[in-house]
C-alpha positions as CSV (number, residue, x, y, z in Angstrom):
1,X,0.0,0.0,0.0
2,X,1.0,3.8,-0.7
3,X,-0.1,6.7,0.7
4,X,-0.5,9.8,-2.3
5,X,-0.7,12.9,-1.3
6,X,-1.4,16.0,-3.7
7,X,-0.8,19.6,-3.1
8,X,-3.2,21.6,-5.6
9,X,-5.3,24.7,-6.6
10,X,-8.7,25.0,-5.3
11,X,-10.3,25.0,-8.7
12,X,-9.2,21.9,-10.0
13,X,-10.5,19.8,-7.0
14,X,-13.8,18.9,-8.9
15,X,-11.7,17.7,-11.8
16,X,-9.3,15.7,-9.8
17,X,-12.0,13.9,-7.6
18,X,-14.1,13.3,-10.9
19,X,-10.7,11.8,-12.3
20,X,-10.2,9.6,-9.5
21,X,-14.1,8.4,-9.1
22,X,-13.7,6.9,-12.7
23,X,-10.7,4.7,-11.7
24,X,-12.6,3.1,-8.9
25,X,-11.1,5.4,-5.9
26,X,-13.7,5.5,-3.2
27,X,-12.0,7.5,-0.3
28,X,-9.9,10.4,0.1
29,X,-9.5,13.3,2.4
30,X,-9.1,16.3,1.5
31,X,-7.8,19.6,3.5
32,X,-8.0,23.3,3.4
33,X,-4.1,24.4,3.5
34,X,-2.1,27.3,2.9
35,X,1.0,27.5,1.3
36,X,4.3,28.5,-1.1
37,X,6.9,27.1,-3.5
38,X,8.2,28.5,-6.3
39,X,5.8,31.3,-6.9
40,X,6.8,33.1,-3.5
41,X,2.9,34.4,-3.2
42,X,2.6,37.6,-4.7
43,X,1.0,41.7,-3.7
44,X,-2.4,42.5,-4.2
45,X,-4.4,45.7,-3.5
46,X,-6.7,46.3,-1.0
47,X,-8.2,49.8,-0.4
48,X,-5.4,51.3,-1.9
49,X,-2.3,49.5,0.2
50,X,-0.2,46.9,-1.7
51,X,0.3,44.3,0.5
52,X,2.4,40.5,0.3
53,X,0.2,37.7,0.0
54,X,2.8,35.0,1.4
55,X,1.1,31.6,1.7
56,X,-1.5,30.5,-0.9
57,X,-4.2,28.8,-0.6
58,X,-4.0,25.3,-1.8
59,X,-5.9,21.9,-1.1
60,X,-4.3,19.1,0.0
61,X,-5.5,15.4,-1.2
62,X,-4.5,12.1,0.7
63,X,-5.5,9.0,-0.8
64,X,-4.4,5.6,-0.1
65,X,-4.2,2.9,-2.7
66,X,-2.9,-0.9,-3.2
67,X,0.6,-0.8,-4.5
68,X,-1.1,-1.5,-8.3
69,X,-3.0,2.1,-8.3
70,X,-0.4,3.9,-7.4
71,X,0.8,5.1,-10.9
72,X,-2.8,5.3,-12.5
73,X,-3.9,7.6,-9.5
74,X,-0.7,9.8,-9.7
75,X,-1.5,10.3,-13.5
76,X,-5.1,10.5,-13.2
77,X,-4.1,13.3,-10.4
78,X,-1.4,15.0,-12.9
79,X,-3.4,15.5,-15.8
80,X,-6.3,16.8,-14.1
81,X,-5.0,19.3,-12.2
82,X,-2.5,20.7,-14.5
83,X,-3.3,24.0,-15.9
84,X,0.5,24.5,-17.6
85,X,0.9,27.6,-15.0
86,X,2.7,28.0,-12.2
87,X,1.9,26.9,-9.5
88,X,-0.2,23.6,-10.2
89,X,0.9,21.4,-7.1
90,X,2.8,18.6,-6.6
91,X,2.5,14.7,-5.7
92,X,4.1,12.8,-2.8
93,X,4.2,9.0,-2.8
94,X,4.8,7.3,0.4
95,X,5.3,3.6,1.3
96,X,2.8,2.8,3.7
97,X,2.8,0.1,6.4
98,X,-0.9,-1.1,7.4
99,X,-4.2,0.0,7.0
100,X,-6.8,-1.0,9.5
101,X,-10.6,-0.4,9.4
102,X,-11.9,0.5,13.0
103,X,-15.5,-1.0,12.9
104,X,-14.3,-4.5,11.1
105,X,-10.4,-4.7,12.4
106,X,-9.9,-5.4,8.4
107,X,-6.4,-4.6,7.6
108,X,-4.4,-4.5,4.9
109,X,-5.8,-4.0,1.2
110,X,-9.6,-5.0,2.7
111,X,-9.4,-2.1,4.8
112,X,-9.5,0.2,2.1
């Protein structure tokens, strides 16, 4: 099992989720988070004082899959969420160790 985690803009969460329904993923969490990379935020205007708008907001997707989804649910995740602008996320992939369900004590791949 592997534990995917995607950083990406706001907008494209229908997309993604819609991308990752039609390959059979039936969980994931998703979180509100703020944040920066390569874009450094950037100044806006409000009432007339520029100010620095440091963190971002982003959404953050966690998603854990059986080792055999992992690269179909990265790519499913890549192309949806790519507008070819800065800024468009990125993907972690972690090993995971075990999976339990609390109301069965399934573990493994049937906890998922």
């Amino acid at each position: 099992m592997h534990k995917v985690e995607a950083i990406i803009k706001p907008f494209k969460l229908d997309e993604v989720k819609d991308a990752l329904s039609a390959l059979g993923i039936q969980g994931l969490t998703v979180s509100e988070v703020k944040g920066f990379g390569r874009q450094k935020g950037h100044t806006e205007l409000y009432r007339g004082a520029e100010y620095v708008v440091d963190f971002l907001p982003k959404i953050k997707l966690e998603i854990v899959v059986a080792d055999a989804m992992v690269e179909p649910v990265v790519q499913a995740i890549s192309e949806a969420a790519n507008s070819g602008r800065i800024g468009d996320g990125k993907i972690f992939v972690l090993p995971l160790e075990e999976s339990i369900r609390i109301r069965t004590g399934e573990r493994g791949d049937s906890a998922l």
